[in-house]
gemmi code that builds the backbone of each chain (N, CA, C; Angstrom):
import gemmi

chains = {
    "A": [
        ("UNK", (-39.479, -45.959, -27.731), (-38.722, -46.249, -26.506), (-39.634, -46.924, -25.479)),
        ("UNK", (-39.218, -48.132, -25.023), (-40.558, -48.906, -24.518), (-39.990, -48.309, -23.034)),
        ("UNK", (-40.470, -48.680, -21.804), (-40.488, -48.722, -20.387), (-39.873, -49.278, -20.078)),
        ("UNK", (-38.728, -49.119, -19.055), (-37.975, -49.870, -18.525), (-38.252, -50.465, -17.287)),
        ("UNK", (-38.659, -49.507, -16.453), (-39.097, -50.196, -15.036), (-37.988, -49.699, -14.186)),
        ("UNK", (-38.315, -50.045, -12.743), (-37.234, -49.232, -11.642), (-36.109, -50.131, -11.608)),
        ("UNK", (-34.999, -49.532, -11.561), (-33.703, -49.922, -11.537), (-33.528, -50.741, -10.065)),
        ("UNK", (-32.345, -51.295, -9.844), (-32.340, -51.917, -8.047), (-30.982, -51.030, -7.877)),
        ("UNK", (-30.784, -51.254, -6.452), (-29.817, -50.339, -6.291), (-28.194, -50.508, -6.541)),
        ("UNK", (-27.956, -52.229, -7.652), (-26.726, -51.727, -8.174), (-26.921, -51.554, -9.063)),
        ("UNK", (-27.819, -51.223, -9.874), (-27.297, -50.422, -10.744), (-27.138, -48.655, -10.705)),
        ("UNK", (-27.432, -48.628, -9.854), (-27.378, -47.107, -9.571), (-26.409, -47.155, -8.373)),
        ("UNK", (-24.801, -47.576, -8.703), (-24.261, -47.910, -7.142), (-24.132, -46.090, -7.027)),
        ("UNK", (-24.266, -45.057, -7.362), (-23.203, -43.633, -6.722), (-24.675, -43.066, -6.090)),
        ("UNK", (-25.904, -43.864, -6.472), (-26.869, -42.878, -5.776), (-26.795, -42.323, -4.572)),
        ("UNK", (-26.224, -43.307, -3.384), (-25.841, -42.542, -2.193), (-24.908, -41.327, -2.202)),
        ("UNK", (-23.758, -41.506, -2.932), (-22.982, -40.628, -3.053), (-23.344, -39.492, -3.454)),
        ("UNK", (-24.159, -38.911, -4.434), (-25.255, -38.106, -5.000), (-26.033, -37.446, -4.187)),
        ("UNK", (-26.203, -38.507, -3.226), (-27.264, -37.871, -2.512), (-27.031, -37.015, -1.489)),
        ("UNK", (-25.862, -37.569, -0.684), (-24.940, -37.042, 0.604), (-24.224, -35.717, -0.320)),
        ("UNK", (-23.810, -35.422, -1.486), (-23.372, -34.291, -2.002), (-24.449, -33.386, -2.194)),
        ("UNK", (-25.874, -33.814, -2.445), (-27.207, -32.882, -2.602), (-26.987, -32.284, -1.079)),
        ("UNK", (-27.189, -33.171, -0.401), (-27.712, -32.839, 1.438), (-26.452, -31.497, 1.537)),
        ("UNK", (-24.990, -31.705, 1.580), (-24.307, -31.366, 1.968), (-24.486, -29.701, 1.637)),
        ("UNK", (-24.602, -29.483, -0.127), (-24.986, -28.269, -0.674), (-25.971, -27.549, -0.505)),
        ("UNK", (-27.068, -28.519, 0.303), (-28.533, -27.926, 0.934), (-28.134, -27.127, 2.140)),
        ("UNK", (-27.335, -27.724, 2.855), (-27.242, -27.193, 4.509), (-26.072, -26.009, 3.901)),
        ("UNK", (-25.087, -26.095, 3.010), (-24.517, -25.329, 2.642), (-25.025, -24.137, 2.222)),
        ("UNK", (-26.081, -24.314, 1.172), (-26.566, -22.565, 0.642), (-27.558, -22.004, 1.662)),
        ("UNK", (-28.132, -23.390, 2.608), (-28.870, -21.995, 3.729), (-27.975, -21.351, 4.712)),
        ("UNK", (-26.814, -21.779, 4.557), (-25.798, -21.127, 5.857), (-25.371, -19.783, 5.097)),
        ("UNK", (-25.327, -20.055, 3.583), (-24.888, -18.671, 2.959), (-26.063, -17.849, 2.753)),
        ("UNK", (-27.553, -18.144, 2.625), (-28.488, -17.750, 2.572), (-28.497, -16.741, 4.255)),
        ("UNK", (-28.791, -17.562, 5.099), (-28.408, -17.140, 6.493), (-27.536, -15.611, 6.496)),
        ("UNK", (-26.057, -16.095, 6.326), (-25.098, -15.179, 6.030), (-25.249, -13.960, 5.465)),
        ("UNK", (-25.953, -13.845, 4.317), (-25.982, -12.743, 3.469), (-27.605, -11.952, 4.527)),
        ("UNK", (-28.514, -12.868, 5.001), (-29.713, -12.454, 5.690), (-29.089, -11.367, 6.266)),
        ("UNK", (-27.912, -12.003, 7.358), (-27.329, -11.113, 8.496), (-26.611, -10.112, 8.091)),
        ("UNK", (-25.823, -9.952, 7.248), (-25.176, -8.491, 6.494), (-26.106, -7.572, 5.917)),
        ("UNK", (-26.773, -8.135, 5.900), (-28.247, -7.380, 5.260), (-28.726, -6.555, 6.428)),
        ("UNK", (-29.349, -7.328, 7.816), (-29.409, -6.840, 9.127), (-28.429, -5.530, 9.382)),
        ("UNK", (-27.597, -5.713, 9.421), (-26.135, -5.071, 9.899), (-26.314, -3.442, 9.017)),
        ("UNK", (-26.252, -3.790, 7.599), (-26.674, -2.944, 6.804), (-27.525, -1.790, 7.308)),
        ("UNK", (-28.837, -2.678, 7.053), (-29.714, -2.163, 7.559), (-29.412, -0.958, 8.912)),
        ("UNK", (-29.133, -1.677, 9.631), (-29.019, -0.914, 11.063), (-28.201, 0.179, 10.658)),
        ("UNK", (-27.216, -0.096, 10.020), (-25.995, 0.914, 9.695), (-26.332, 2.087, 9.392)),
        ("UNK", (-27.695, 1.987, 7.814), (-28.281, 2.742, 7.322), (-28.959, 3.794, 8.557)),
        ("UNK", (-29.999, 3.176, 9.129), (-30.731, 3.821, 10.140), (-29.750, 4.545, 11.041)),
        ("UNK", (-28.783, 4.069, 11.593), (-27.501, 4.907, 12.585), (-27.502, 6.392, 11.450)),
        ("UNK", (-26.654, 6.021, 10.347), (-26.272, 7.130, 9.247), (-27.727, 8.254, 9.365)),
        ("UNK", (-28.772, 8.508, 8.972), (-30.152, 8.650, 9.165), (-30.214, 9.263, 9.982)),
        ("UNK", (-30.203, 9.180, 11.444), (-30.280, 9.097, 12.553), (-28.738, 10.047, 12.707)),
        ("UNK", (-28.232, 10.057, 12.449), (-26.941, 10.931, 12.844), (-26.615, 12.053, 12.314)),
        ("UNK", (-27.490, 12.132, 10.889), (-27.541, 12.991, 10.331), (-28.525, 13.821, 10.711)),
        ("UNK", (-30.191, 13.391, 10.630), (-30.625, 14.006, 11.488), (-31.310, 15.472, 10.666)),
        ("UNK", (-31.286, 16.197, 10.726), (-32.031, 17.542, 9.760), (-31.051, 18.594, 9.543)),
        ("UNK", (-29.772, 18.162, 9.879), (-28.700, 18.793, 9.229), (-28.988, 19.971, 8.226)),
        ("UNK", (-29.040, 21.112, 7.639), (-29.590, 21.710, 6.458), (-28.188, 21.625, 5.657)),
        ("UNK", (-28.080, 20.912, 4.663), (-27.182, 20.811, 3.904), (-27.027, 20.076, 2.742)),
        ("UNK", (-26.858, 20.663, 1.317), (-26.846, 19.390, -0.135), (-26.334, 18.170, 0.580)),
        ("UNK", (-25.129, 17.846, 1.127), (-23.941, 17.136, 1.560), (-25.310, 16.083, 1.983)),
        ("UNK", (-25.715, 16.459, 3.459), (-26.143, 15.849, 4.238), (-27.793, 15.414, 3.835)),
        ("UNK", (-28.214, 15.865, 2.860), (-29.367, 15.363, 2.534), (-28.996, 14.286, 1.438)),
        ("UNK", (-28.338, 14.608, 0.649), (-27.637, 13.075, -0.081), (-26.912, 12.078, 0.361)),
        ("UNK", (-26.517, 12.483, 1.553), (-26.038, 11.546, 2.167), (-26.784, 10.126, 2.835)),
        ("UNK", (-28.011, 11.123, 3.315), (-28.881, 10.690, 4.384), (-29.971, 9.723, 3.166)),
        ("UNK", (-30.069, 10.068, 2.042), (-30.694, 9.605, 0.649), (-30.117, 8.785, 0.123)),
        ("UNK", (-28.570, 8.350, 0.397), (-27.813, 7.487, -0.353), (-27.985, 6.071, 1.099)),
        ("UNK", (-27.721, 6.858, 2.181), (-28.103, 5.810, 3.505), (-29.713, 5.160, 3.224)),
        ("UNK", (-30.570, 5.820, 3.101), (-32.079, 5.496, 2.938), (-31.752, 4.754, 1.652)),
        ("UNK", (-31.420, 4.782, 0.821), (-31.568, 3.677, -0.380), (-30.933, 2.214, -0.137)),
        ("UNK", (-29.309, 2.616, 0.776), (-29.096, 1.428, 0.980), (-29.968, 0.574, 2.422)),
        ("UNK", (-30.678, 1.383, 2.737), (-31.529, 0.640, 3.833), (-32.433, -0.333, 2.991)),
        ("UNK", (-33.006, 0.238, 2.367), (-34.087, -0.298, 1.024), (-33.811, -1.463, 0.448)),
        ("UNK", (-32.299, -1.507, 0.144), (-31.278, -2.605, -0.870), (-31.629, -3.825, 0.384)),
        ("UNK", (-30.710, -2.993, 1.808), (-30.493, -3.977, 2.224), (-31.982, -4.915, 2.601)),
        ("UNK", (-32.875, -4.099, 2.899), (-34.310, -5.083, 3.064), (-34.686, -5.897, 2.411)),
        ("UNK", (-34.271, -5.697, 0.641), (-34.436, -6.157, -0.478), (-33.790, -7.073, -0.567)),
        ("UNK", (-32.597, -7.527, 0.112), (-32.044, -8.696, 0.190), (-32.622, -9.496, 1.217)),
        ("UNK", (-33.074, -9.378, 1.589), (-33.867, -10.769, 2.617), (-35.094, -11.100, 1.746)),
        ("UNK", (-35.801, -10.208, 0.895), (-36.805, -10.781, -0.046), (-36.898, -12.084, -0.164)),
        ("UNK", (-36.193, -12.333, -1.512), (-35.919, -14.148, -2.057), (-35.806, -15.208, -0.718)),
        ("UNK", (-36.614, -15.206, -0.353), (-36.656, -16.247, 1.037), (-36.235, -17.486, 0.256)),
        ("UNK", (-35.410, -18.320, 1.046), (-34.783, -19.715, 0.742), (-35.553, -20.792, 1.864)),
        ("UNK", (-36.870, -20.684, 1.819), (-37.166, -21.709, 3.128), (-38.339, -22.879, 1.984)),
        ("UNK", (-38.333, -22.854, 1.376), (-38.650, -24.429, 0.051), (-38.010, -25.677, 0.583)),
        ("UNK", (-38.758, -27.287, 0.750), (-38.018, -27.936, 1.099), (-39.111, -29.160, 0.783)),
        ("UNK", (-39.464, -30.118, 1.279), (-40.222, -30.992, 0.812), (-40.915, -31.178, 1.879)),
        ("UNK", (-42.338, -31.796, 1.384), (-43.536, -32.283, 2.408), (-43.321, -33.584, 2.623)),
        ("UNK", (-43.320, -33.983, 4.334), (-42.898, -34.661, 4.454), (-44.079, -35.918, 4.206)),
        ("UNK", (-45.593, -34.958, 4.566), (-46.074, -35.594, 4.221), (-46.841, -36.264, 3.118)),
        ("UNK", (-46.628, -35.513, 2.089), (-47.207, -35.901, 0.642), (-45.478, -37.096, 0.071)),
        ("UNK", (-44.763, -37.025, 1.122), (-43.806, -38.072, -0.056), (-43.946, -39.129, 1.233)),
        ("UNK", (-44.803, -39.355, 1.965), (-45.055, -40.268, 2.648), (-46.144, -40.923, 1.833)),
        ("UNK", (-47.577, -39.822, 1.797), (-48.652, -40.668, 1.061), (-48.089, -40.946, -0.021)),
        ("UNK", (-47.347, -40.972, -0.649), (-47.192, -40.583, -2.279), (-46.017, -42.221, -2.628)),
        ("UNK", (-44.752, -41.959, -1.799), (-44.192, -42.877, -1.621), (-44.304, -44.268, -1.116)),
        ("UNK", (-44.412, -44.111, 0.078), (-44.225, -45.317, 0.940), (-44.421, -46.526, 0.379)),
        ("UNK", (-45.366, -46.979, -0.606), (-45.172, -47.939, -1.217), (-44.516, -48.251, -2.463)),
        ("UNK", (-43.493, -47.109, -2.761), (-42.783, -47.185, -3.966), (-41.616, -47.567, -3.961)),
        ("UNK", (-41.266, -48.575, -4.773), (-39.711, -49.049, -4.873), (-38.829, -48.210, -4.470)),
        ("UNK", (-37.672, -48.399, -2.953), (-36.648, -47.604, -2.330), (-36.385, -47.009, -3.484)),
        ("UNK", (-35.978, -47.343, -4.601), (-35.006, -46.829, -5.479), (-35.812, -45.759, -6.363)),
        ("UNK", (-36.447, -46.047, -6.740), (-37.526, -45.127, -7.484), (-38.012, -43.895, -6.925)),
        ("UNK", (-38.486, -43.980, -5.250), (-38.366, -43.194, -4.653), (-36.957, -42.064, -4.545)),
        ("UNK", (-35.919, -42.453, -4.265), (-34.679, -42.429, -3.979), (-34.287, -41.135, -5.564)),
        ("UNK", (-34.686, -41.966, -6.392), (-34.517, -40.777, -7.639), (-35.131, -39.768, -7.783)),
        ("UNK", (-36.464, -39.735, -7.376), (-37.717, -38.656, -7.562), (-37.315, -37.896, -6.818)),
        ("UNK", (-36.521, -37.940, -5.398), (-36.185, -37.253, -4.305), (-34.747, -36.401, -4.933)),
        ("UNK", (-34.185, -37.197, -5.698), (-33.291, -36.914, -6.157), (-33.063, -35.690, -7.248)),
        ("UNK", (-34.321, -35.762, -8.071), (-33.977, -34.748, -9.420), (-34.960, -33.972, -8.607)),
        ("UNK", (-35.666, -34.068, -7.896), (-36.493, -32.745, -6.716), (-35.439, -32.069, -6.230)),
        ("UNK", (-34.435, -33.182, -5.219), (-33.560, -31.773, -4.716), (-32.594, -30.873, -5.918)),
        ("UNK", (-32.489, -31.632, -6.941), (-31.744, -31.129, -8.229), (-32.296, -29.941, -8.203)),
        ("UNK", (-33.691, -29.952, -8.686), (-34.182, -28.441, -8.926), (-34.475, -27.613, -7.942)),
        ("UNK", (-34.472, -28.250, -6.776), (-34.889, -26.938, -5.648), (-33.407, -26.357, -5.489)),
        ("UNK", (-32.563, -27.114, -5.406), (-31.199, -26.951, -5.646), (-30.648, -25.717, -6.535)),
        ("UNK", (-31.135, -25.883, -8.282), (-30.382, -24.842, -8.426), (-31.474, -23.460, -8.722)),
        ("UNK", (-32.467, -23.568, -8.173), (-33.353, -22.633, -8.260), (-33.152, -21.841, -7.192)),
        ("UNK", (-32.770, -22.274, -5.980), (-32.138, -21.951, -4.833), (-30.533, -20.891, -4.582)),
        ("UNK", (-29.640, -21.771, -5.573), (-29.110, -21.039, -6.357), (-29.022, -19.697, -6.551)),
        ("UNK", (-29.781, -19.956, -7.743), (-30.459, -18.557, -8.500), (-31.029, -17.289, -7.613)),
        ("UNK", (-31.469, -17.678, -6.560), (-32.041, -17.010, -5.649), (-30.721, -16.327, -4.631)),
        ("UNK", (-29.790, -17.330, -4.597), (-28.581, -16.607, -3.677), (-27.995, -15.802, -4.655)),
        ("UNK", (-27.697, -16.132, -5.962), (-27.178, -15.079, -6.854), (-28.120, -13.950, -6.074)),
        ("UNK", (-28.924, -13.859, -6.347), (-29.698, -12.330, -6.443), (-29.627, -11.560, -4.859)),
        ("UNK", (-29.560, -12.518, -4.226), (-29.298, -11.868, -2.781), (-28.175, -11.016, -2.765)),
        ("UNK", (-26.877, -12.179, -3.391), (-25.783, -11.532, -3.064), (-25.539, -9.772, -4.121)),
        ("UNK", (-26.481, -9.777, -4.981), (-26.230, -8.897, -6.067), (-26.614, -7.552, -5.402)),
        ("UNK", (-28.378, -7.872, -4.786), (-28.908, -6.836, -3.821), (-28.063, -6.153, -2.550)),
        ("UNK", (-27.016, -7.241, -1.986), (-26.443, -6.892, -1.094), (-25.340, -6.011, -1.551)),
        ("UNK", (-24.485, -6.484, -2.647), (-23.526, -5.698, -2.879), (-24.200, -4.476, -3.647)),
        ("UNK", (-25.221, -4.277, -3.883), (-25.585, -2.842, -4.278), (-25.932, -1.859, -2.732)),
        ("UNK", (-26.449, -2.917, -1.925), (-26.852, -2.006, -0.513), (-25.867, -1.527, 0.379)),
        ("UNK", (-24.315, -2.297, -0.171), (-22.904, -2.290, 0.413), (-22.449, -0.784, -0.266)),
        ("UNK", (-22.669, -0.631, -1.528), (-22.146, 0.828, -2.156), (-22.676, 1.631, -1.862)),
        ("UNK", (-24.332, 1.679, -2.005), (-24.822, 2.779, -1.286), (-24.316, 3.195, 0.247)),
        ("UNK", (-24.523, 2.603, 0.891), (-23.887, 2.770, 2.014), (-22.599, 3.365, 2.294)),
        ("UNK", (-21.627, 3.240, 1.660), (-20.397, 3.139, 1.442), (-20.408, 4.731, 0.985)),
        ("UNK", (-21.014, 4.676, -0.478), (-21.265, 6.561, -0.693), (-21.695, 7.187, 0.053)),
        ("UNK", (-23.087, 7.041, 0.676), (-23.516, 7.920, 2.053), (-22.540, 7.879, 2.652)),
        ("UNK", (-21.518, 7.157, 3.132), (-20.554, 7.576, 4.620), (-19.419, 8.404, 3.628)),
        ("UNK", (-18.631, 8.085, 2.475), (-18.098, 8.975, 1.316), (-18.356, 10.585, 1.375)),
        ("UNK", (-19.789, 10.873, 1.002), (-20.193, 11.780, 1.177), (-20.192, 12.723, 2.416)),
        ("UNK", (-21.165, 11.963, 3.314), (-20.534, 12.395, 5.176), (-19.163, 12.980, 5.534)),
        ("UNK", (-18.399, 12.135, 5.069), (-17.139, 12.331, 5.308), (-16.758, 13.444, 4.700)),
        ("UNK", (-16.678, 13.460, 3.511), (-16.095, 14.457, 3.064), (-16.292, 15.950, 3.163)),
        ("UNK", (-17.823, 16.003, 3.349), (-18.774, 17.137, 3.606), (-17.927, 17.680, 5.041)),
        ("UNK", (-17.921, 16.719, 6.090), (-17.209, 16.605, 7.163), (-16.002, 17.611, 6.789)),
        ("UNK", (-15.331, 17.033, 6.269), (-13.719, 17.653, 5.665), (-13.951, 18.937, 5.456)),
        ("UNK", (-14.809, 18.804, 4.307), (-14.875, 20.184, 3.333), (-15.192, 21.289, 5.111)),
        ("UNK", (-16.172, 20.984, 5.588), (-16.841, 22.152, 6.454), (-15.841, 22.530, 7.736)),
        ("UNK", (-14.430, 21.344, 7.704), (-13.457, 21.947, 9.141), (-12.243, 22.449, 8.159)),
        ("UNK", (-12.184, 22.386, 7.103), (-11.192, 22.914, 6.229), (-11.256, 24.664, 5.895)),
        ("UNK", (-12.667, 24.347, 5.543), (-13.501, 25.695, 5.284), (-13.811, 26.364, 6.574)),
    ],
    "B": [
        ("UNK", (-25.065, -47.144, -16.695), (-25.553, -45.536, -16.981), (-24.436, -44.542, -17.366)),
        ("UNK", (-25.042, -44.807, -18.857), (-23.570, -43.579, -19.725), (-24.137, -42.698, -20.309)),
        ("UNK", (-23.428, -41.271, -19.572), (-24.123, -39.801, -20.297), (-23.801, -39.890, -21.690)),
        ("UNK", (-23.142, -40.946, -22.679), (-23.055, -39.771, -23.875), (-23.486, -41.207, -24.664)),
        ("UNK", (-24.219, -42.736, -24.457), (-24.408, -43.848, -24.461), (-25.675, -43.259, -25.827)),
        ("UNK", (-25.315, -44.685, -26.685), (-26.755, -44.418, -27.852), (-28.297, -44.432, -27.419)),
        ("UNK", (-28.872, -42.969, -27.658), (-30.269, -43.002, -26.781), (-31.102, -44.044, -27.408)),
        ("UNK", (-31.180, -44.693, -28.571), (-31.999, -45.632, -28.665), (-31.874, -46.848, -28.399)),
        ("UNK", (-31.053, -47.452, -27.787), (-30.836, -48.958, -27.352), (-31.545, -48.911, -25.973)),
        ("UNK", (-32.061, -47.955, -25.752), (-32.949, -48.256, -23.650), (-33.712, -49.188, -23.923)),
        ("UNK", (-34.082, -50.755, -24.823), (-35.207, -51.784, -24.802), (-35.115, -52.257, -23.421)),
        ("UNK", (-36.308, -53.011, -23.688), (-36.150, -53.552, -22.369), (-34.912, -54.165, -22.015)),
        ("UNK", (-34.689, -55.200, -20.724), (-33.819, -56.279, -20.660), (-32.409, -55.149, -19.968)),
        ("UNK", (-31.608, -55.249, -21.138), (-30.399, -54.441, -20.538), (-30.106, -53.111, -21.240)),
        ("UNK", (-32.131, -52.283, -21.269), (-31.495, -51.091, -21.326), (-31.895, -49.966, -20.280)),
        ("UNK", (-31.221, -50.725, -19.196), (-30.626, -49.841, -18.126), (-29.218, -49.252, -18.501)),
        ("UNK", (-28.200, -49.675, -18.557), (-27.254, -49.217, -18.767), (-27.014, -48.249, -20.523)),
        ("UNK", (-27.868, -48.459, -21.054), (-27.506, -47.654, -22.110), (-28.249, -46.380, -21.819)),
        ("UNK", (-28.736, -45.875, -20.938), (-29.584, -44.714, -21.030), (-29.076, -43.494, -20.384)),
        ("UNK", (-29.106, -42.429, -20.645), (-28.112, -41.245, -20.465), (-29.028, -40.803, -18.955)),
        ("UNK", (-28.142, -39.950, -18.523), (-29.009, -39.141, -17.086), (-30.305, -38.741, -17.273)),
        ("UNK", (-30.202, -37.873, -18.539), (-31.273, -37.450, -18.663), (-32.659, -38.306, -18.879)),
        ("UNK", (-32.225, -39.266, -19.576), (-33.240, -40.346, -19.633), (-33.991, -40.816, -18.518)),
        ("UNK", (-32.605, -41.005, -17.723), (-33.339, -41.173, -16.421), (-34.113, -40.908, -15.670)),
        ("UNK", (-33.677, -39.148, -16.169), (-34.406, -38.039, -14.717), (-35.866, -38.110, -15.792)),
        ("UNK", (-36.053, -38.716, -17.144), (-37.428, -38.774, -17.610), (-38.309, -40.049, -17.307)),
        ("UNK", (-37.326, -40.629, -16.634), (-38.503, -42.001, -15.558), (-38.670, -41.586, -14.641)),
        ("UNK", (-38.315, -40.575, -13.454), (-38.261, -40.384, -12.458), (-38.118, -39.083, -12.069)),
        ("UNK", (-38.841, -38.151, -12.644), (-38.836, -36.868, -12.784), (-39.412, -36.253, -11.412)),
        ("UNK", (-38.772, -35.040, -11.019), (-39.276, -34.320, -9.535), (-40.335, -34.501, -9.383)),
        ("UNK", (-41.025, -34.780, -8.643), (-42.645, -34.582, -8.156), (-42.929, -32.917, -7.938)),
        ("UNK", (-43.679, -32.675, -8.759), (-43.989, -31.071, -8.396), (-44.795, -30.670, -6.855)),
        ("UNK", (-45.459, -32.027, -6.748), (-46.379, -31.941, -5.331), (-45.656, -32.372, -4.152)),
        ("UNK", (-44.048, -32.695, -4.378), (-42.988, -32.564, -3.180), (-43.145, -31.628, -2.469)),
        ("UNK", (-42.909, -30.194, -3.372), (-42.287, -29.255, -2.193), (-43.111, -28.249, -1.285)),
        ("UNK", (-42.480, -27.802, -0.728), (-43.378, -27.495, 0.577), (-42.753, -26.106, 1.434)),
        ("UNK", (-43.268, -25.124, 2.092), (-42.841, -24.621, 2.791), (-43.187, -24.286, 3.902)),
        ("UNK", (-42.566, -24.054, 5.090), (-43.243, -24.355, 6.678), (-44.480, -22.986, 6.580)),
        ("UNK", (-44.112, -22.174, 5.977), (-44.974, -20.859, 5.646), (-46.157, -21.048, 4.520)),
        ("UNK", (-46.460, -21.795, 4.223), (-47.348, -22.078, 3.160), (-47.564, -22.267, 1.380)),
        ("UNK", (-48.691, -22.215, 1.069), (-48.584, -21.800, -0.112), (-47.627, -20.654, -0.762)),
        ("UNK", (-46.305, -20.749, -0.463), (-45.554, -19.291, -0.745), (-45.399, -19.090, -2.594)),
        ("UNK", (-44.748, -18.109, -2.924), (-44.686, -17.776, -4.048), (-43.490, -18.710, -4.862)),
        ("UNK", (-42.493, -18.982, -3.668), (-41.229, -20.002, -3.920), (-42.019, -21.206, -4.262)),
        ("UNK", (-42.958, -21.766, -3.735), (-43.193, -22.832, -3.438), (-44.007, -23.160, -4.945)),
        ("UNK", (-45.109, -22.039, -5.355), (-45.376, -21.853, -6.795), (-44.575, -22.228, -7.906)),
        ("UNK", (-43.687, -21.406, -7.876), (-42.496, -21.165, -8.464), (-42.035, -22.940, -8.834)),
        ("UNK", (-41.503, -23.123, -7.520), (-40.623, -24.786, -8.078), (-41.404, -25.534, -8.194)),
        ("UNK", (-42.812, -25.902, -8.331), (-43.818, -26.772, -8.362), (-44.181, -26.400, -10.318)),
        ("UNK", (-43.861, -24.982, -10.551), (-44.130, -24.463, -12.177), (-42.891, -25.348, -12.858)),
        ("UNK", (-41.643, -24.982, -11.928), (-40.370, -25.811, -12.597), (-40.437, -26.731, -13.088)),
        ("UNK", (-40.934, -27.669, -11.984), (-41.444, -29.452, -12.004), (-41.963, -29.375, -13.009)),
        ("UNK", (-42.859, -28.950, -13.043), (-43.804, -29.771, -14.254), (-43.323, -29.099, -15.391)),
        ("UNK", (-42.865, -27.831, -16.044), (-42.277, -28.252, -16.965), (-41.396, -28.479, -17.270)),
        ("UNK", (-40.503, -29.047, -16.417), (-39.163, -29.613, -16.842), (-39.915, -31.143, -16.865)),
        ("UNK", (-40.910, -31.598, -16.042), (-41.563, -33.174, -16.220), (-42.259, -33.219, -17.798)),
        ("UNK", (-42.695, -31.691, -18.514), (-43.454, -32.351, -19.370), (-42.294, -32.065, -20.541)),
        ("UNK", (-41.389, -31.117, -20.565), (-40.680, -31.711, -21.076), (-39.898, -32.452, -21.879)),
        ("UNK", (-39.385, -33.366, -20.760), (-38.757, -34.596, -20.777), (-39.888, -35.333, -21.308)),
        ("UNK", (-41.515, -35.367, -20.722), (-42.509, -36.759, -21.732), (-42.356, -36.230, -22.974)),
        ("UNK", (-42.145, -34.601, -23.310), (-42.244, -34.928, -24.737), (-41.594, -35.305, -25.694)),
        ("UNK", (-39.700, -35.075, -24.708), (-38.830, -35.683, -25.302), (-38.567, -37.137, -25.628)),
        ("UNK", (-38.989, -37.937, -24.509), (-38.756, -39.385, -24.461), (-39.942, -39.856, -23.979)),
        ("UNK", (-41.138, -39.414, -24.745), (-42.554, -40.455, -24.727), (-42.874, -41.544, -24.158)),
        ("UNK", (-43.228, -41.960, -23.255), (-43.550, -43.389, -22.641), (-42.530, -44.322, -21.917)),
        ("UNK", (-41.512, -42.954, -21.596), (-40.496, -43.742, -20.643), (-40.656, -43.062, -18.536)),
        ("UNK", (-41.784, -42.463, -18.827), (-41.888, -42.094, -17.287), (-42.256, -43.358, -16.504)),
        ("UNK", (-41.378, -43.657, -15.700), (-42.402, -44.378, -14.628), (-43.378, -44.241, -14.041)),
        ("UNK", (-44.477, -44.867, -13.981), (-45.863, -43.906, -13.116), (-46.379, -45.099, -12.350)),
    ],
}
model = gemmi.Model(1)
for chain_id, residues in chains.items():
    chain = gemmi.Chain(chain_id)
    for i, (resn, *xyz) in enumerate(residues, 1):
        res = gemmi.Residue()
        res.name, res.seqid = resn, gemmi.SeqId(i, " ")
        for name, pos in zip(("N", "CA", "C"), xyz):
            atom = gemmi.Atom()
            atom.name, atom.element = name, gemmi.Element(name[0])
            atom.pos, atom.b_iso = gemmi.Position(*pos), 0.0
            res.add_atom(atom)
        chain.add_residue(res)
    model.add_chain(chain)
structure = gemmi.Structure()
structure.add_model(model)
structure.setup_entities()
């Protein structure tokens, strides 16, 4: 397979189009990246309130409770982990580029954002996975609370 | 540029149009020394720079002597 050499830009007429759909999905997964950050926050706090409200209670109820709150505090921290802040140097595709055919450039930039793209991805999967585990815990600690609650004005 | 186009007709001349995406992304493969993060050397930044290159080497070993350099 011999070398072809850089293409001009009709033959590559959708590269713009390509490209404005990369950009669009970039600003897109950090807003969901963002998003899931802040439920995570919220979480978090939630956990610590639960904790905090419970307090030294002496009770099975209320120590699993307060253990199911402390784990989802944990989850939720665990979701801000996978940081999404990867993006390109502006200045190594200056030295690197600037004298390289628009178009050639234009592609390299191109299968770059490809992979930061779905590696990025991959990374919101896991956020959102951490979160919805820090959402149940949570959810059981107040379950538990509650019911303990019940059980002890019933009783 | 046709994804499902015969991979061996890319000769020179007019084989631009016979060459599949992938072919492509093997002339013009990510730069691993693109990416960057405002925080530094991070572990992400490791990470997609490991991607690059082997998804760059790859592709040379798939389609030998078609990288642009």
């Amino acid at each position: 397979m011999q070398p072809i050499g850089t293409p001009s830009e009709e033959q590559v007429p959708s590269l713009g189009v390509v490209e404005s759909v990369l950009e669009r999905e970039d600003t897109s997964y950090r807003e969901r990246a963002n998003g899931l950050d802040g439920k995570a926050g919220l979480i978090l706090g939630a956990a610590g309130v639960v904790v905090a409200l419970i307090g030294t209670t002496a009770s099975v109820t209320a120590i699993v409770g307060q253990a199911l709150a402390i784990a989802a505090g944990a989850a939720a921290a665990w979701v801000i982990v996978p940081r999404i802040e990867a993006t390109f140097a502006p200045r190594d595709l200056r030295d690197r580029y600037l004298r390289a055919a628009e178009v050639r450039t234009r592609l390299v930039v191109l299968n770059a954002q490809t992979l930061l793209h779905e590696e990025n991805e991959a990374r919101l999967v896991t956020k959102a996975r951490r979160l919805r585990s820090a959402a149940v815990l949570l959810l059981g600690s107040a379950v538990i609370i509650l019911v303990s609650a019940i059980l002890r004005t019933v009783g | 540029m046709t994804p499902d186009s015969d991979l061996n007709g890319c000769a020179a001349g007019d084989g631009w149009t016979q060459l599949t995406t992938e072919q492509v992304e093997a002339m013009f493969p990510a730069d691993p020394d693109l990416f960057h993060s405002p925080e530094g050397e991070t572990r992400e930044v490791r990470r997609l720079r490991a991607a690059a290159r082997a998804r760059r080497d790859e592709l040379d070993r798939k389609y030998p002597g078609l990288r642009v350099s």
